[in-house]
N, C-alpha and C positions, 0 to 999 in steps of 0.2 A: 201601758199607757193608752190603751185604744179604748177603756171604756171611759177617760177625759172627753168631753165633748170640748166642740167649737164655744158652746153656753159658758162650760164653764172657765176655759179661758177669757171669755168676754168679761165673766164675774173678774177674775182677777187684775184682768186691765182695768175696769171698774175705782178697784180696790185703792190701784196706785193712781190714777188719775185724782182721787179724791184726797191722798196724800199730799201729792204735790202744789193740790189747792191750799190745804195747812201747812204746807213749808211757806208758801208766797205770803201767810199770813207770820210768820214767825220770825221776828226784827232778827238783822246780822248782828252778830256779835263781833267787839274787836276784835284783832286776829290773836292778839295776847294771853286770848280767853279761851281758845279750842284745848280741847282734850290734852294735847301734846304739842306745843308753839314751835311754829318751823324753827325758828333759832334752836331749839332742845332737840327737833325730831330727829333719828336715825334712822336707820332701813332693819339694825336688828331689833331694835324697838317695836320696830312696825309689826319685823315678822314675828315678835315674841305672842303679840297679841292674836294673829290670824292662825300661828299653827301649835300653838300649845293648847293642843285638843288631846283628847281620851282617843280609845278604837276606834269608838261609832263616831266620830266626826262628819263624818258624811252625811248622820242624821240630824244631827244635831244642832238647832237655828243658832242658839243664844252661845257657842263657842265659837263662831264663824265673826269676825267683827271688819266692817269696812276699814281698808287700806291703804288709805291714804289723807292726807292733811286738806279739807274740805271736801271731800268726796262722800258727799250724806247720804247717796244711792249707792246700795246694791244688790243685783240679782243672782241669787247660785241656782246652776242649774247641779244636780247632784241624780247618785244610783248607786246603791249598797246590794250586796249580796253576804247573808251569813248564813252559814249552815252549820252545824256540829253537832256531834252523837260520838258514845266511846264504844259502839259497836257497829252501827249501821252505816254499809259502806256508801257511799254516794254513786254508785252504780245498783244499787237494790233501788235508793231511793227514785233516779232517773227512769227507768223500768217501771215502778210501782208509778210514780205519777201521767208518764208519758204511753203507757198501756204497751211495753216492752216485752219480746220475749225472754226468757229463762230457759237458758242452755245448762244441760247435766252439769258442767266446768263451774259455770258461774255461781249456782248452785251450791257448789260445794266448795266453791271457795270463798261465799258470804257464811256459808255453816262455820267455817274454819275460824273466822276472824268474829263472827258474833260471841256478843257476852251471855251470861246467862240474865241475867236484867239490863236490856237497850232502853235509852233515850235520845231523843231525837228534837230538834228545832231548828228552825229556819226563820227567817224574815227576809222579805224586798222590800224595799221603798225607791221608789223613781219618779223624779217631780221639780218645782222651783218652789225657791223662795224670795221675795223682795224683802227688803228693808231699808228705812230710809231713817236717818237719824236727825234729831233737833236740836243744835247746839245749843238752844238757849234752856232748855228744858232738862237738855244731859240727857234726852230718852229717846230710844229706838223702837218706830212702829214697823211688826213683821206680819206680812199674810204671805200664803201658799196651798198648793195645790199636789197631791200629792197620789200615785196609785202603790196603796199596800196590797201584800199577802205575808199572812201569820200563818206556821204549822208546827205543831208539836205531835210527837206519838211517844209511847212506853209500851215496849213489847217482850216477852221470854223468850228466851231462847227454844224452850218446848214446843212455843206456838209455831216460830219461824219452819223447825223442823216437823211438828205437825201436818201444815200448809203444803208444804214443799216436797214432802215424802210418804206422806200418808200416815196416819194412825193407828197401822200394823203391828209399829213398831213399839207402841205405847200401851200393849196386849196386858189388859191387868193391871193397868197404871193409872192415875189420875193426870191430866192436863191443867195445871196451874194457870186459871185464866185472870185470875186475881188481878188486880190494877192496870189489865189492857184500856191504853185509851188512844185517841187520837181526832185532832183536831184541824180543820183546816180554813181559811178563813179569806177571802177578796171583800178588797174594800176600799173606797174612795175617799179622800180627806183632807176638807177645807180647812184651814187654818186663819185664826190670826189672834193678834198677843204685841206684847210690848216687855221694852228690855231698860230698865229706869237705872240709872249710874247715882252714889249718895258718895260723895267727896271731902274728905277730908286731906289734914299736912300731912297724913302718915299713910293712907292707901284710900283705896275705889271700892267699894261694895257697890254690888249690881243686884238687883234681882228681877226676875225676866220668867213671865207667864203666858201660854199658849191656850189658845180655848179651839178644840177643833168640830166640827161637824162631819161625823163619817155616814156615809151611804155605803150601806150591806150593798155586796154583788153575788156572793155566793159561801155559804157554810154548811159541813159534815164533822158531826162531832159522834165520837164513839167512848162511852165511859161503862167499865164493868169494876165492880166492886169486889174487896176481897171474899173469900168462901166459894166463885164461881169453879168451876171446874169441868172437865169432859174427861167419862171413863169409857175406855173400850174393855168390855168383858172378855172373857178366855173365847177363843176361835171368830170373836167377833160378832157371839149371840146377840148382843146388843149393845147400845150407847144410850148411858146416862149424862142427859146435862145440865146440869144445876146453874143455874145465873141469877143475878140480879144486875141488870144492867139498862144504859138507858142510849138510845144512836136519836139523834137530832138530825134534821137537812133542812136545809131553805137554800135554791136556787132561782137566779134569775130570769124573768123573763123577757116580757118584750119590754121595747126603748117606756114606753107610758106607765108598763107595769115597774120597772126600775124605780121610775120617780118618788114614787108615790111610798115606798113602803121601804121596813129593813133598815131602819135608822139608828143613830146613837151618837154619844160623846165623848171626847178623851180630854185630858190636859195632861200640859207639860211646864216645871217648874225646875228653875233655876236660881242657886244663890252661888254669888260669887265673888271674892275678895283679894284682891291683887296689894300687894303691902309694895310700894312705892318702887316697882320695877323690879323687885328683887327677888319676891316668888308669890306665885299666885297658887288657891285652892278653889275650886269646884263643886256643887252637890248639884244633882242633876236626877228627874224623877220624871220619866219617857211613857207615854202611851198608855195611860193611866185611864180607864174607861170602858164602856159595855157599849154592847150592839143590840136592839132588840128587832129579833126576827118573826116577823107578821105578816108575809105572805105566802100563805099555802102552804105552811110548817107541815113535814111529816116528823112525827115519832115513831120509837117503838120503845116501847120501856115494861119493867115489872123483873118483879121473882117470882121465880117457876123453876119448878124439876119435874125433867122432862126425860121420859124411858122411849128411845125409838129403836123399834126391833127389826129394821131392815124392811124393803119388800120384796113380793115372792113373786117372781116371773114365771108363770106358764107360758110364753113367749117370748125372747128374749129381746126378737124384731118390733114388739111395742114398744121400744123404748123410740124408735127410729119414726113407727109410725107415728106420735103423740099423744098413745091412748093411755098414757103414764102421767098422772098429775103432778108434775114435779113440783109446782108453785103450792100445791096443795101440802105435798110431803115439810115445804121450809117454811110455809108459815107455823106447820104444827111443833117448830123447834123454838119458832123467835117469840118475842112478847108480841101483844097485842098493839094495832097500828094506834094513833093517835094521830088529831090535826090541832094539836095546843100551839099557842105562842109562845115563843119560850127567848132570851137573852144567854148571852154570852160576855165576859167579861175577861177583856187582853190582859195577854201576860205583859206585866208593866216592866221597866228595868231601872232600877235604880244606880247610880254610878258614884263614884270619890274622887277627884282626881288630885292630883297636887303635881303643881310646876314649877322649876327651879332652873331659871339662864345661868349657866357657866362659863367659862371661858372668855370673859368678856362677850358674853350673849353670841358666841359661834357656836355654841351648843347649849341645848334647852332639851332638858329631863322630864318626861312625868310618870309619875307614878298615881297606879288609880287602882281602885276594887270595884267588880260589878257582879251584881245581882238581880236576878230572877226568880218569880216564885213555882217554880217547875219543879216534881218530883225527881229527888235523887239528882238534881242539879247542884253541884259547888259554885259558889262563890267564884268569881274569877279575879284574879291578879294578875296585872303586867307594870312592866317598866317600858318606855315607850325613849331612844336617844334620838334627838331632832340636831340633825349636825350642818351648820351654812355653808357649804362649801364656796359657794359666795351669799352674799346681804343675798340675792334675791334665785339662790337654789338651794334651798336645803333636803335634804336626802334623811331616811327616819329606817330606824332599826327598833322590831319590840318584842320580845318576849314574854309571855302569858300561860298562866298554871290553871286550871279550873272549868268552867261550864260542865260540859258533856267530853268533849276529846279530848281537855286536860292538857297536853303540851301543846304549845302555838308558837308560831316563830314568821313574823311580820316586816315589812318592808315596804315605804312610799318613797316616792320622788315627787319633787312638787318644783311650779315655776311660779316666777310672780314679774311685773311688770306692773306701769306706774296704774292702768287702767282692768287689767285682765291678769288672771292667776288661774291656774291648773294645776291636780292634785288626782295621781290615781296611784294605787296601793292594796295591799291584801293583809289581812291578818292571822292569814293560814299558807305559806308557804308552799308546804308541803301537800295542801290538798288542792291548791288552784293549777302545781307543776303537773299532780297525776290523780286528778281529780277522781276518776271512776275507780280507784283502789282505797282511796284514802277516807277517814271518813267523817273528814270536817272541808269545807270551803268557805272562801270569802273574797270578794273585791269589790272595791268602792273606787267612784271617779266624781270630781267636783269641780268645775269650772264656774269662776266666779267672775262677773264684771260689774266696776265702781267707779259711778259718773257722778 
């Protein structure tokens, strides 16, 4: 959150000030008329609507709905962590970002558990949202403020142990660098959008649009095409590397150089149709958008084969003293630099969900499929049990097949009260209990209050 400024919170006070100017403008309705009439309202009614959400609820504005009976404000403050890969352990990955050592042990106990083809992705989001709804209009206006970070990578298993052990071992072999990529991405993101309710005798259709403005803060993209490869010939006489590849960077500068450059847009849509209490469905299409980066882009891009035959030390102390071009030797492996402008385009997530209150609404089911367009990524499916132990604590069990790590096994606890609700939760069990072995994570926390 430290690249939010003071500004941009002013922006968003702004936002609702200007709101609350069109509520004052918008006649009361009788009370007969609201969404749910106190005479009818229940408390699992209420919760039906606040917590029959998908995974990513945490992210998600237009499944979060105010809770209570005239209460047209509210603000969530929310923070999501996902992470998953069905080889890479989240101790490689803590390491690799945080510029960690690698002990022999560790080493060899991420060689053990790697696949021969890894994928990798992450996402944070940590931020508010307001939204203030209009009973006379049936429609909910949302802004919000938000600090992302998006990472994906696809790695072999060759490379890992390449990197890690040296090329010795690779005597006479080819190195399969084919579809290494990796992506990483900080970014700022202003939102707002509206959530419109269409009513009929038999259910609610809603549909609900985000329009956001993101400010680039920092991207590294690394993309190599099939055919590339690294040989080491017999005794190590030479290395042939063939590539075709392309690495992108744009970093941030100073506070003025931020402003000004590294822009882009996403949207987010929603459709959704609740049939008169009894079960509701979801379609939901997340962070749909590109970045275009234009300040002081470097490249390096091209195909090239490339024969590098070692160099020959008549002293072996120049290495120490600096009369050894080293910068010299890796340019004449990589492609040639570039200062192009170049875009990037998020990986979006599309979701399904379907809701069904049982038990006389002490228990609410969903079931949902998500997708992303990430290589050698599955489709994920979970079943998600939301149980009340009372109207106003319900406790949530879910189980999930697919992404990258494939088994998931989830767990929230949530409070609610007539003004204020809370809501923290993981969707990976097993990787939040022992994180640095495991190698998926995740936890989300959401506090919301409705005035």
């Amino acid at each position: 959150m430290k690249f939010i400024t003071q500004r941009h919170i002013y922006l968003l006070i702004t936002l609702i000030a200007g709101i609350q100017i069109l509520r004052a403008q918008d006649s009361i309705i009788e009370q007969d008329t609201v969404i749910v009439s106190a005479s009818k309202f229940t408390f699992s009614d209420q919760l039906f609507y606040l917590y029959a959400h998908s995974d990513n609820s945490a992210r998600n504005a237009f499944l979060d709905n105010s809770p209570g009976i005239g209460l047209n404000n509210r603000i969530i403050l929310s923070g999501s962590l996902e992470g998953n890969s069905n080889g890479i352990a989240n101790k490689f990955v803590l390491n690799f970002l945080f510029k960690g050592n690698f002990d022999n042990n560790q080493k060899d106990k991420i060689f053990k558990q790697i696949k021969d083809q890894n994928g990798y992705e992450d996402n944070v989001k940590a931020g508010v949202y307001y939204k203030h709804y209009f009973p006379k209009k049936d429609i909910s206006i949302i802004a919000g403020v938000h600090f992302r970070t998006m990472r994906t990578a696809f790695i072999k298993k060759q490379m890992y142990e390449a990197v890690f052990y040296g090329n010795a071992r690779f005597e006479d072999q080819k190195i399969d660098l084919g579809r290494l990529s990796f992506q990483n991405m900080l970014y700022n993101q202003f939102s707002i959008g509206f959530q419109k309710n269409f009513r009929s005798e038999k259910g609610v259709f809603s549909f609900g649009a985000i329009a956001s403005f993101l400010h680039g803060l920092n991207h590294q993209g690394l993309y190599v095409q099939d055919g590339s490869y690294l040989y080491t010939a017999p005794d190590g006489e030479y290395i042939d590397f063939v590539h075709d590849m392309r690495f992108d960077q744009s970093r941030f500068g100073n506070k003025r150089e931020r402003e000004k450059v590294d822009v882009g847009m996403s949207a987010d849509i929603n459709f959704k149709y609740t049939r008169s209490n009894k079960w509701s469905i979801s379609l939901t299409l997340e962070d749909f958008g590109v970045i275009n980066w234009r300040k002081e882009p470097k490249n390096f891009y091209g195909k090239d084969s490339v024969r590098f035959n070692g160099v020959y030390f008549e002293d072996i102390t120049n290495i120490a003293t600096g009369s050894i071009d080293l910068n010299g030797i890796t340019d004449s492996l990589l492609p040639a630099r570039h200062d192009d402008k170049y875009q990037t385009f998020l990986p979006f997530t599309a979701s399904l969900v379907f809701s069904k209150p049982l038990l006389r609404n002490k228990l609410v089911l969903n079931a949902g499929i998500q997708y992303k367009p990430l290589y050698k990524y599955y489709a994920y499916g979970f079943i998600k049990a939301n149980y009340f132990i009372k109207p106003s604590l319900p406790v949530s069990l879910s189980v999930g097949y697919g992404g990258y790590t494939k088994f998931n096994l989830g767990f929230e606890v949530a409070k609610h009260w007539r003004h204020f609700d809370v809501a923290i939760g993981t969707n990976n069990i097993i990787g939040t209990v022992a994180p640095l072995n495991y190698t998926g994570l995740s936890a989300y926390f959401k506090a919301g209050f409705s005035f």
